[in-house]
C-alpha positions, 0 to 999 in steps of 0.5 A: 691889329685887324686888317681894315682891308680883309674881306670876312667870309660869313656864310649862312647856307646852312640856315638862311639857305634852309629857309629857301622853299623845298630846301631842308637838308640832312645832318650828314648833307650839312656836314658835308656842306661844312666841310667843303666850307671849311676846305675854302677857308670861309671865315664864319659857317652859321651852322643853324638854329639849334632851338627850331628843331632837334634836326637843327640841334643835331647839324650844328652840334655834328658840326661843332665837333667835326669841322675845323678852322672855320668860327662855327656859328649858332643863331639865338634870338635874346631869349634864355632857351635858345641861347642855351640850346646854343651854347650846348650844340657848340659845347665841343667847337673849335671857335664856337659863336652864339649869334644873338638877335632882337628885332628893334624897328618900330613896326617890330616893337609894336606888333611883334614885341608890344614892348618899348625901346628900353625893355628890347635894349635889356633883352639884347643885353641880357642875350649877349650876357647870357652868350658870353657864358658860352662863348668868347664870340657873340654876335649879334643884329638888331633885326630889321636895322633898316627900318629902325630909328637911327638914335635907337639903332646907334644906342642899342649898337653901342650898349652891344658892344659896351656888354661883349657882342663881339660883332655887329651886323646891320641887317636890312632883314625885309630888304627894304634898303635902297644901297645909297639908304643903307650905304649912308646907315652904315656909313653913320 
């Protein structure tokens, strides 16, 4: 049984600090970044997003193949290219994981997706199916939660794991959460 009192270690410099202006690194910089990860025991290193570019591709796939210990972690949103870009930059990782997301506020379903509550919910699960061919691990984030009705947030949480998301992340993506809000979500 897992110890509800560890603490895991999920570090997204490799991606999310990318996203930072003026930042971009090297396949070798990542590497080394990794590894030095790696060395101090950092649970989970999401080495990047394979689909964005084929810079993106080749870090996560160097890091796949040479870093030990640590769960390496590719991102993919709930759509077949990328989770397949994914799956094969993490082809020869140690403890390879596809974390797969879809945006589910309501503001994101409107604008960005046009599409319903329920046609959202069969592409996460399709994109955690699709995961699962490549990896035992497969988180994944209902973007933007924060801002996401609770019955649809608890629903599509629930049918993650019912279809073998491995973890789930609660993400306040536009950091519109006050910490009492998003204690209380998370306490739901």
């Amino acid at each position: 049984m897992m110890d509800s009192k560890r603490i895991f270690v999920f570090d997204t410099t490799l991606r999310d600090g990318e996203q930072s202006p003026g930042a971009s690194l090297g396949v070798a910089e990542k590497l080394a970044i990794a590894y030095q990860l790696a060395r101090l025991k950092v649970d989970a290193i999401e080495a990047g997003f394979p689909v964005s570019s084929q810079a993106q591709f080749d870090g996560v796939q160097q890091i796949a193949e040479n870093v030990r210990g640590a769960k390496i972690v590719a991102l993919a949103r709930c759509i077949d290219k990328d989770i397949d870009a994914a799956g094969e930059a993490l082809k020869k990782a140690e403890r390879p994981c596809i974390h797969v997301f879809v945006a589910t506020s309501k503001i994101h379903l409107e604008k960005k997706f046009r599409k319903s509550e329920d046609e959202v919910l069969a592409m996460a699960l399709a994109g955690i199916r699709r995961a699962r061919r490549y990896c035992d691990m497969v988180e994944f984030s209902p973007e933007d939660s924060a801002r996401t009705g609770r019955e649809f947030l608890f629903r599509i949480v629930e049918a993650a794991i019912d279809a073998g998301a491995t973890v789930i992340n609660i993400p306040d993506t536009v950091g519109y959460a006050i910490p009492e809000h998003f204690g209380g979500l998370i306490n739901e």
